[in-house]
LONU-772218 format. One record per residue: residue number from 0; x, y, z of N, C-alpha, C in turn. Coordinates in steps of 0.1 Angstrom, whole numbers, plus 2048, in hexadecimal, padded with zeros to 3 digits. Layout:
<sites>
SITE   num   nxx   nyy   nzz   caxx   cayy   cazz   cxx   cyy   czz
SITE   NUM     X     Y     Z      X      Y      Z     X     Y     Z
...
</sites>
This chain:
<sites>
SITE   num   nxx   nyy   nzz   caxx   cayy   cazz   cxx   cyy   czz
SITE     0   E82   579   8E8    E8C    574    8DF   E87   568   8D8
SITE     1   E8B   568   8CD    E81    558    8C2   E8E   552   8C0
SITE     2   E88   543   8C1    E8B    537    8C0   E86   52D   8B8
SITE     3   E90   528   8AF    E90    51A    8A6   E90   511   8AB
SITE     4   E89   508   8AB    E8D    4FB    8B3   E8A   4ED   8A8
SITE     5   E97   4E6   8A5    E92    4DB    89C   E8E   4CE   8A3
SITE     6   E83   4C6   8A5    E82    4BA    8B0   E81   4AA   8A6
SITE     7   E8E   4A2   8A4    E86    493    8A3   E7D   48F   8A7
SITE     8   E78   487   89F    E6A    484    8A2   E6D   472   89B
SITE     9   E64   469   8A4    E63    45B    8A3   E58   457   89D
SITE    10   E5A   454   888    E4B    455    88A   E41   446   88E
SITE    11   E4D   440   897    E4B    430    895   E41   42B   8A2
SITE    12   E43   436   8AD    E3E    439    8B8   E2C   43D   8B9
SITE    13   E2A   438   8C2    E16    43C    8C5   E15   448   8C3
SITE    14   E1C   44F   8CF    E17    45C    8D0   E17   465   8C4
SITE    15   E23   463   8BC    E2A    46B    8AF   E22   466   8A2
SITE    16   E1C   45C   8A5    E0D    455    89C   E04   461   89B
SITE    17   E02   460   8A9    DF4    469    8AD   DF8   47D   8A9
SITE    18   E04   47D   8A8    E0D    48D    8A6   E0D   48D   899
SITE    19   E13   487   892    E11    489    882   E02   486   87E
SITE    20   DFC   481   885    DEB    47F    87C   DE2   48A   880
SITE    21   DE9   496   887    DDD    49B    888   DE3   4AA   88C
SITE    22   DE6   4B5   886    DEA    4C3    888   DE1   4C4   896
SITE    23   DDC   4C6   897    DD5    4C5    8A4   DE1   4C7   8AD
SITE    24   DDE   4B9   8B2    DE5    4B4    8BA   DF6   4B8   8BC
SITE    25   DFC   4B8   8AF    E0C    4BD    8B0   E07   4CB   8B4
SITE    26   DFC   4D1   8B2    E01    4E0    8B7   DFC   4DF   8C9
SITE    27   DF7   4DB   8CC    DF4    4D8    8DC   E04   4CF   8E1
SITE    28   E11   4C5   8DA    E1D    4C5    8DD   E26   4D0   8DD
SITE    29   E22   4D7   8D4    E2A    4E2    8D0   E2B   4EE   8DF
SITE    30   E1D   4F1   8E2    E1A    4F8    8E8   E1D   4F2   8F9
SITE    31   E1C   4E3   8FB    E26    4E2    909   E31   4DE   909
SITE    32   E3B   4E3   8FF    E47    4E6    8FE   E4C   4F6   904
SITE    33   E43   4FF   907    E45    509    909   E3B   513   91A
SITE    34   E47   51A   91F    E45    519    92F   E39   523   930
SITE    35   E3D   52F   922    E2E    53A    927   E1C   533   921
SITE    36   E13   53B   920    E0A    536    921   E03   53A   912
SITE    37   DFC   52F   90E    DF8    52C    900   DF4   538   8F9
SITE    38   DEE   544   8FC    DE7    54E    8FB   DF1   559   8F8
SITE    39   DFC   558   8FE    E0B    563    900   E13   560   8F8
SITE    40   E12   54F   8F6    E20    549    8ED   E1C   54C   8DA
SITE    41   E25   555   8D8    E22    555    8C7   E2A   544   8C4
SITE    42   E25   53E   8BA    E2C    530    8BA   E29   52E   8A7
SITE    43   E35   529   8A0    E34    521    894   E39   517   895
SITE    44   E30   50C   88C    E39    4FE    88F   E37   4F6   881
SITE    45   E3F   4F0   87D    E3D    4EB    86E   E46   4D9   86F
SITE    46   E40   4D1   866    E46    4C7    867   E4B   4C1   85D
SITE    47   E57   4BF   85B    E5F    4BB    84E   E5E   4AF   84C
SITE    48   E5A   4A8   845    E5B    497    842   E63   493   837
SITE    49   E6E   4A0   837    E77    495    82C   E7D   487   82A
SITE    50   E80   486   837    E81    47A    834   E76   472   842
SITE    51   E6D   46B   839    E61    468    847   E68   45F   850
SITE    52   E6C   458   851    E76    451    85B   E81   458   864
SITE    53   E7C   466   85F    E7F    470    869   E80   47B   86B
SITE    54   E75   480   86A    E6C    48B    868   E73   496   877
SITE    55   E74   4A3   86F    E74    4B2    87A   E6C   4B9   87B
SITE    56   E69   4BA   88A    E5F    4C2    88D   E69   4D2   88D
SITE    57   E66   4DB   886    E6B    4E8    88C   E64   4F3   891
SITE    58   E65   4FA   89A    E5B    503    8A1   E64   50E   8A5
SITE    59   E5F   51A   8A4    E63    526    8A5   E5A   52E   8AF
SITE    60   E60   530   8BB    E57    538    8C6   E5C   540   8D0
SITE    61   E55   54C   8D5    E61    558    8D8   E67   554   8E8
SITE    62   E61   547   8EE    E64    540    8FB   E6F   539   8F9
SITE    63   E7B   534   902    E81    52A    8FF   E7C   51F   904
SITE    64   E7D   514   8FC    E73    508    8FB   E7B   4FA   903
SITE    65   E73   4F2   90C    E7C    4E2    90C   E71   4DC   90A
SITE    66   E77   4D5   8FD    E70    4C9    8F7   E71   4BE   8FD
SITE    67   E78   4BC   90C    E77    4AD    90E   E6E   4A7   90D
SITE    68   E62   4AC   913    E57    4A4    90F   E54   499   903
SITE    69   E58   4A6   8F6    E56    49B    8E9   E5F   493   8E6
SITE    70   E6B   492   8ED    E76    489    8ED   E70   481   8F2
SITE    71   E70   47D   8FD    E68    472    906   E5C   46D   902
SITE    72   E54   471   8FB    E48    46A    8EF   E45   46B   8E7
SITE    73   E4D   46F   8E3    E4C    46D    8D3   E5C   46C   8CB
SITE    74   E65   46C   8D1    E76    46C    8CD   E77   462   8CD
SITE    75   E8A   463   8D1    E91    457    8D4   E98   455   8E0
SITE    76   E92   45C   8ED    E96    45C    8F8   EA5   457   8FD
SITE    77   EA2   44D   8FA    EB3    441    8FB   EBE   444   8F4
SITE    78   EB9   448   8E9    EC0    447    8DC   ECF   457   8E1
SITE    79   ED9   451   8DA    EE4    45A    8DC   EE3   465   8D3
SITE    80   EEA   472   8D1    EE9    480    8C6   EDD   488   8CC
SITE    81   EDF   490   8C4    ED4    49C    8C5   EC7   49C   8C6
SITE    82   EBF   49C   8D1    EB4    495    8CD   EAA   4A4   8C5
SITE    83   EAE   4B0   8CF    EA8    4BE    8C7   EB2   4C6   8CA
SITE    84   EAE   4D0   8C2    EBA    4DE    8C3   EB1   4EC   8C2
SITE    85   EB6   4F3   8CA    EAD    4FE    8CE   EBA   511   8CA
SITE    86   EB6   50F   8C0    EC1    51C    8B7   EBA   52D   8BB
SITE    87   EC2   531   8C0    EBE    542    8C1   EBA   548   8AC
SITE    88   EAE   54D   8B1    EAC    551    8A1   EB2   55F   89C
SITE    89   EB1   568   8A9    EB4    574    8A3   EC2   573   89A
SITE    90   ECE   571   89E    EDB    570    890   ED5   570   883
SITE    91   ECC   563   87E    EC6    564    873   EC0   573   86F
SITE    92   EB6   576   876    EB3    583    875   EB5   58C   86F
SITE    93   EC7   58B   87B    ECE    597    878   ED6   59B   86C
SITE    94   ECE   58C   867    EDA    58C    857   ED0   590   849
SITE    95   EC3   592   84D    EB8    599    842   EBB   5A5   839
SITE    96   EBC   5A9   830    EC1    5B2    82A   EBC   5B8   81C
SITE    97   EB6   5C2   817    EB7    5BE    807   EBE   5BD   7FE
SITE    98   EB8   5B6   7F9    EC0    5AC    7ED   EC6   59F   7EF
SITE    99   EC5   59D   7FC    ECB    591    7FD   EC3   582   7FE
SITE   100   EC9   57B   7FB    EC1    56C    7F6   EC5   561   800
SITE   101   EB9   55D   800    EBA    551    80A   EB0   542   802
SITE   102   EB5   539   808    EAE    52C    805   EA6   52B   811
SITE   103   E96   526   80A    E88    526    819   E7E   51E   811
SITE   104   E7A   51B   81D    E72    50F    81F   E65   515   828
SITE   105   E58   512   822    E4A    517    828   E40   50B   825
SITE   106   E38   504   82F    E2B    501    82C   E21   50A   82E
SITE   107   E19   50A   825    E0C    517    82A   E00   511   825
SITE   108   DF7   513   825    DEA    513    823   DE2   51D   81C
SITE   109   DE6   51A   80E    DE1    525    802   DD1   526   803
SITE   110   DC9   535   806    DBA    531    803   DB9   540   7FA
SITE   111   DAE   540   7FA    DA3    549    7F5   D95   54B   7FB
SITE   112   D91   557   7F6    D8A    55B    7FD   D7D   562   7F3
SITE   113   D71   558   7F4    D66    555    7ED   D58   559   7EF
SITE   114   D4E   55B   7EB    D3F    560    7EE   D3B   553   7E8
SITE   115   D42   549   7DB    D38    543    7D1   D40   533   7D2
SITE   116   D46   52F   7DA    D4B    526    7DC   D45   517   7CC
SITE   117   D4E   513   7C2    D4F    50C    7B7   D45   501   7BD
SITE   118   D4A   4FA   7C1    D41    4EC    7CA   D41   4EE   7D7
SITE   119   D32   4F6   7DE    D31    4F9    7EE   D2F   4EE   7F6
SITE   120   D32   4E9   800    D2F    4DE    807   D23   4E2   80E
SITE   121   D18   4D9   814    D0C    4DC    816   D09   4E7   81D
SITE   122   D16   4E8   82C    D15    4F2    832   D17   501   82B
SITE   123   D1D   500   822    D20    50F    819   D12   512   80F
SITE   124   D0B   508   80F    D01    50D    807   CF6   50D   80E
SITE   125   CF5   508   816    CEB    50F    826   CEB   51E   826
SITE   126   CFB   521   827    CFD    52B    82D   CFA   536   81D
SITE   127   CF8   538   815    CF8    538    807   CE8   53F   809
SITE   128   CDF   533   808    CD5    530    808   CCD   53D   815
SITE   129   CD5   540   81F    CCE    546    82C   CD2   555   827
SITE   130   CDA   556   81A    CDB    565    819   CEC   56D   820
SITE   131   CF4   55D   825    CFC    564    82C   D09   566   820
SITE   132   D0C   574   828    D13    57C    81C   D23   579   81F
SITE   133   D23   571   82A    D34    56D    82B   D40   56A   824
SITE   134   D4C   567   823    D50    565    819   D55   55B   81D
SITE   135   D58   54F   817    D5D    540    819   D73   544   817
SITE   136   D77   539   822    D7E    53A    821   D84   52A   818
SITE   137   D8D   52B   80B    D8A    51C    805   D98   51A   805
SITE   138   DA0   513   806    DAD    508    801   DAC   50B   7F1
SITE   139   DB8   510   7EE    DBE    510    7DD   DC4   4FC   7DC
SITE   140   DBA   4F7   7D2    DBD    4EA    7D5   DCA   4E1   7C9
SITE   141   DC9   4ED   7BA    DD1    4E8    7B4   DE1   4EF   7B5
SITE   142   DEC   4E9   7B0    DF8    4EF    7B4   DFE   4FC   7AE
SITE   143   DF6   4FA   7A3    DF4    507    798   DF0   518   7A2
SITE   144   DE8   514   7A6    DDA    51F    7B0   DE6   51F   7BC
SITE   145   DED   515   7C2    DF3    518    7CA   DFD   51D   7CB
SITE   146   E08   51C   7C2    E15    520    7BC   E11   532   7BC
SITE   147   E08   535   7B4    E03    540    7B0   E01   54C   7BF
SITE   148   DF8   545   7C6    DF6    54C    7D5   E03   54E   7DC
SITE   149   E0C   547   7DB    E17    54C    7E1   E1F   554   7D5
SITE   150   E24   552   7CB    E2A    55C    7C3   E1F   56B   7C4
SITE   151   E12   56C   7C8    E0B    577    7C7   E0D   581   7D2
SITE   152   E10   57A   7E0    E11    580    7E8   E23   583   7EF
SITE   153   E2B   57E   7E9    E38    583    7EE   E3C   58C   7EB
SITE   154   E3B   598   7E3    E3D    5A8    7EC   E36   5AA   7F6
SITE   155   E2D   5A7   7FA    E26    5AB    806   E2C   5A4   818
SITE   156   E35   59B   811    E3B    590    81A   E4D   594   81D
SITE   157   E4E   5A2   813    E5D    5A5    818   E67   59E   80D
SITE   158   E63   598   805    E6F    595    7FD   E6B   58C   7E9
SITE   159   E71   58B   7E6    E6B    583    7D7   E74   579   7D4
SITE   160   E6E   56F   7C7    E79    564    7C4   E7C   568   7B6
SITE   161   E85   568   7BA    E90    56B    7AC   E8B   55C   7A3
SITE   162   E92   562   793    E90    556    78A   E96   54D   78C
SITE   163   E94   53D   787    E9D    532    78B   EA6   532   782
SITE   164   EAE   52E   787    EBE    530    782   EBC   527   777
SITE   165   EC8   526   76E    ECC    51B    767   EBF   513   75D
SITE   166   EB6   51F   759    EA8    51B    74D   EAE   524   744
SITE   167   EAC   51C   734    EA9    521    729   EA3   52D   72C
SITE   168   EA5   53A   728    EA2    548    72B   E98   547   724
SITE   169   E93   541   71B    E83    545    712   E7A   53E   715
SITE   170   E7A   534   723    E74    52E    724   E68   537   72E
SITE   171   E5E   53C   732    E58    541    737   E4B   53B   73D
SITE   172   E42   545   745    E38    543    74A   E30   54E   74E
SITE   173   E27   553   73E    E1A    55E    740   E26   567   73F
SITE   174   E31   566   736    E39    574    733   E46   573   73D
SITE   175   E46   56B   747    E4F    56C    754   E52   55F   754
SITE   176   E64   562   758    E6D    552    75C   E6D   54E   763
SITE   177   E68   53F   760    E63    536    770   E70   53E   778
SITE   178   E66   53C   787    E6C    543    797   E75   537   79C
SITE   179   E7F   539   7A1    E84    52F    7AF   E7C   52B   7B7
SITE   180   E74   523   7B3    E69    520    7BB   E63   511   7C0
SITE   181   E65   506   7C4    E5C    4FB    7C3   E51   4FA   7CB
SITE   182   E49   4EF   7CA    E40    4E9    7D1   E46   4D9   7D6
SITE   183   E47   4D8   7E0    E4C    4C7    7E6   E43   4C0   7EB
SITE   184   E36   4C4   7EE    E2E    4C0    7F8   E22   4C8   7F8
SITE   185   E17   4BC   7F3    E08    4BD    7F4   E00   4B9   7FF
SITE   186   DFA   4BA   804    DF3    4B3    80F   DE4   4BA   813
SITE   187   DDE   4B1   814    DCC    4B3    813   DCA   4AB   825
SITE   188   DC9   4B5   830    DC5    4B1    83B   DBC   4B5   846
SITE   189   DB1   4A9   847    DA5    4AD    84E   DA6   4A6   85C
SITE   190   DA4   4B0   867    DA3    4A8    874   D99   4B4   87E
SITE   191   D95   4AC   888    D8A    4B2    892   D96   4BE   899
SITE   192   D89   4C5   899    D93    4D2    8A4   D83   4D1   8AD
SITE   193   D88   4D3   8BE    D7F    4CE    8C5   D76   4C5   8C8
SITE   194   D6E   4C7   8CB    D61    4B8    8CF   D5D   4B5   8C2
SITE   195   D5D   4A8   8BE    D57    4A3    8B0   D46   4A4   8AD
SITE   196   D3F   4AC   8B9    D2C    4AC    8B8   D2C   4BB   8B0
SITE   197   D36   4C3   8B3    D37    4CE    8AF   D36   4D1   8A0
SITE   198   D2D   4D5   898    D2D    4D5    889   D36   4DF   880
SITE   199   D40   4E8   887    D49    4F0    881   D55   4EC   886
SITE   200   D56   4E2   88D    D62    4DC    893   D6D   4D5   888
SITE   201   D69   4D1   87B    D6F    4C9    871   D7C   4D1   86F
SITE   202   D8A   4CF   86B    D8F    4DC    862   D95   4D3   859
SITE   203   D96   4D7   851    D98    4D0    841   DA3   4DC   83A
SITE   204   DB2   4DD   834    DB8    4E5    831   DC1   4DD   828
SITE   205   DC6   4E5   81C    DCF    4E2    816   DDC   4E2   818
SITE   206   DE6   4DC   81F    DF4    4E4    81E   E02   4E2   816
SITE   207   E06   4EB   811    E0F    4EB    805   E1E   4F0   80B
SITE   208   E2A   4EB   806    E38    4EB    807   E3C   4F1   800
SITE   209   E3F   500   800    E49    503    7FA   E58   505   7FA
SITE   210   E5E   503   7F0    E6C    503    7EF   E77   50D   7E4
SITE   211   E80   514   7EC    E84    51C    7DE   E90   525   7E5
SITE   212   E90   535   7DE    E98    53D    7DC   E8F   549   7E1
SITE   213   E90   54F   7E9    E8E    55E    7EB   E97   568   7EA
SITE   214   E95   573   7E9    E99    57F    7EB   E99   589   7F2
SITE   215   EA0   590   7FC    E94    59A    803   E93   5A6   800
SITE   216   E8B   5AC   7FE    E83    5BA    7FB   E83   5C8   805
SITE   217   E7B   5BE   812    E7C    5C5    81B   E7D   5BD   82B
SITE   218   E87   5C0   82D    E8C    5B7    83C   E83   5BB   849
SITE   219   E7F   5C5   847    E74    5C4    853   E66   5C0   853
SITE   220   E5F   5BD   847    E53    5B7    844   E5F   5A8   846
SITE   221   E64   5A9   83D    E66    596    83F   E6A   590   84B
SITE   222   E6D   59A   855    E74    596    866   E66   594   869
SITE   223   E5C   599   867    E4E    59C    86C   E46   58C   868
SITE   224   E45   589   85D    E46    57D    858   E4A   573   85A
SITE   225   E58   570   85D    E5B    566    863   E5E   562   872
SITE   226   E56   56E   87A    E53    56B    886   E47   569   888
SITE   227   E3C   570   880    E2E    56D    882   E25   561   879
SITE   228   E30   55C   86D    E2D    556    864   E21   558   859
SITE   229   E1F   553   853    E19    551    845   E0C   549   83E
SITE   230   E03   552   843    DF4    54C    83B   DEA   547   848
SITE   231   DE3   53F   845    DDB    538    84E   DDE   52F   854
SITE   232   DD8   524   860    DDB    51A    866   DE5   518   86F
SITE   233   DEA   529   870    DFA    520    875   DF8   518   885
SITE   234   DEF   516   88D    DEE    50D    897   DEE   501   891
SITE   235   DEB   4FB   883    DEA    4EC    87B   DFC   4EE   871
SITE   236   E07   4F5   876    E0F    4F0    86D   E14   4F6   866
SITE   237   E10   502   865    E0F    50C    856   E15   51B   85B
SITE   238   E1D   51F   84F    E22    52F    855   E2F   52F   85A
SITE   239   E30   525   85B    E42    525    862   E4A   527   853
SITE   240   E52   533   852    E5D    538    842   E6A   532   849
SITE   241   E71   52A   847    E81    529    84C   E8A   52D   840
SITE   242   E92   531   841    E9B    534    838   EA9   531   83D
SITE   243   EB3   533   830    EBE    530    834   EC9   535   82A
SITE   244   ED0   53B   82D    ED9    544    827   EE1   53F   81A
SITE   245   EE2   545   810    EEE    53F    803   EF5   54A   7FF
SITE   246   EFE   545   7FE    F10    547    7F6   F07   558   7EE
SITE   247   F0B   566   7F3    F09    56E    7E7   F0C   56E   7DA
SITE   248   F04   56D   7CF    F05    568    7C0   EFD   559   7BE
SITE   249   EF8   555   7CC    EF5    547    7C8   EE4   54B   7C5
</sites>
């Protein structure tokens, strides 16, 4: 059975220093929040900083989870209210349907997938140079390239974004009216995964916020989706779809 869980987070706190600076590390909290074993546990976890003075961690995992832990180092332990909330997901689920529209929220990690990489970094042109026929995996870095990668791939994701409401109808884009779609959030983040002697140890990734209006197409690809999530990285942050229901007609 899957689970939502929204956790405050302190970002005023050491530990919660050391948790927002480094996807790393939030996904090793994330992961001892949960009783089965790292390998068994399917896990998404995404963190909202709308407002950074108090930022949500949310995580979606088919275990039911106790976050005390990150209450007690990284929370507000003392503090009175809710400190997390742990919601049964399936209802949501059960409300998937076509045609029907939901408001959702994704960070992912837009890339592509390259033989001739624009500017190779030395190790890509080593590897270039040896004849190796691999294909580079790169970060879409402008918002244009990224916007694009996700509008390219949602039929394949179970559902599409309708046009945005309330635009001048002749206003277009390549023949087509701008989508229900935003971007809220850019972020360019590099941190060690493993021992720092290690020379493939760096990971360096783009990650992007989207925001908007879906549709669904097909409710069993999108159940598929928003249990397994969306793109690369998702142990750094990424892949977690939440959605949330609106008014039919909205």
């Amino acid at each position: 059975m899957p689970y939502l869980s929204r956790i405050r987070i302190n970002p005023l706190r050491a530990t919660s220093r050391t948790l927002l600076a480094s996807p790393r590390a939030m996904h090793a909290a994330v992961q001892g929040g949960l009783p089965g074993l790292p390998e068994e546990a399917r896990t998404l976890w995404r963190l909202d900083p709308d407002n950074p003075h108090r930022p949500n961690l949310f995580v979606l995992s088919t275990d039911k989870p106790d976050w005390s832990h990150l209450v007690e180092h990284a929370g507000w332990p003392d503090a009175e209210g809710e400190h997390y909330a742990v919601r049964d997901y399936a209802p949501l689920l059960q409300q998937l349907a076509t045609g029907r529209t939901f408001a959702f929220r994704l960070t992912a990690n837009p890339v592509q997938n390259t033989n001739r990489p624009d500017k190779p970094t030395t190790r890509q042109q080593e590897r270039i140079k040896a004849g190796d026929k691999r294909s580079f995996r790169l970060g879409h870095r402008t918002a244009a390239a990224q916007l694009n990668w996700f509008l390219a791939r949602t039929e394949r994701w179970g559902f599409d974004v309708p046009a945005a409401p309330d635009l001048d109808e002749t206003r277009t884009i390549d023949g087509a009216p701008p989508r229900d779609i935003r971007i809220t959030s850019r972020q360019r983040r590099a941190f060690g995964k493993g021992t720092r002697t290690a020379k493939e140890q760096h990971v360096v990734m783009h990650s992007v916020t989207f925001e908007g209006r879906l549709r669904v197409t097909d409710p069993a690809i999108l159940t598929q989706c928003l249990l397994e999530g969306i793109g690369p990285s998702k142990a750094y942050g990424c892949g977690l779809l939440t959605l949330a229901p609106l008014r039919e007609g909205a």
